[in-house]
N, C-alpha and C positions, 0 to 999 in steps of 0.2 A: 323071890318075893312070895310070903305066905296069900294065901285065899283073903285074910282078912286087908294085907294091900291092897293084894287087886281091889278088891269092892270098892277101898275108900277112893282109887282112881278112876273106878266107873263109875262111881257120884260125881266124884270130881268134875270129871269129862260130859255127864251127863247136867251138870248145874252151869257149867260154860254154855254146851249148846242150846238151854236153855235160857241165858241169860242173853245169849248173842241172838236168838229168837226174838225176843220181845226187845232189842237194842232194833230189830231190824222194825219191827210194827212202830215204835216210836217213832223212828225218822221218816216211816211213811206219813206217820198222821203229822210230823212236822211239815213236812214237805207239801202234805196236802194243804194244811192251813195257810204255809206262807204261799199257794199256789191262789186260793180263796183272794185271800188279804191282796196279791195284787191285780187279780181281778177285777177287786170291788175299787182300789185307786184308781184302775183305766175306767170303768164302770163311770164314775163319779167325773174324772176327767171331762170325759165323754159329753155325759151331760152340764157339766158347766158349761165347757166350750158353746156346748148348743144354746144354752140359757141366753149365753155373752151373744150370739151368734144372731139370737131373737129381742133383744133388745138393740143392737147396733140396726137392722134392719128397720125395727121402730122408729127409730132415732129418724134413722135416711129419709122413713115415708111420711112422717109427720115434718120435714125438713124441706121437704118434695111439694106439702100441699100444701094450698094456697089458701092464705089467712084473711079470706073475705075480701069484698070490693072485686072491684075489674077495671082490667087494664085496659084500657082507652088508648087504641094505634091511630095515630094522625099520618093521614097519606100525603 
């Protein structure tokens, strides 16, 4: 293989590991975003449940309290 082979397979080689470089920073920033993205779905879970969790207790306490008048026990 002449000098001018070589070179064009040290480009070669060198545009791979280049290419295989920025294949690798892509999958991190994929990775990272679908790591965000289920985050913010437990995040958000989270807080519905809690919403739900604060409205059923409402429910209970307004359910619990007494809607005026008194109860008159005869012994």
């Amino acid at each position: 293989m002449d000098v001018g082979g070589i070179s064009s397979v040290s480009n070669y080689l060198q545009q791979i590991v280049e290419i295989r470089k920025q294949q690798s920073e892509v999958d991190a920033q994929v990775a990272e975003s679908m790591r965000r993205v289920r985050q913010q779905v437990v995040d958000q879970g989270l807080q519905d449940g809690n919403k739900q969790a604060e409205r059923i207790n409402e429910i209970k306490r307004t359910g619990l309290q007494p809607h005026g008048g008194s109860i008159d026990v005869w012994a």
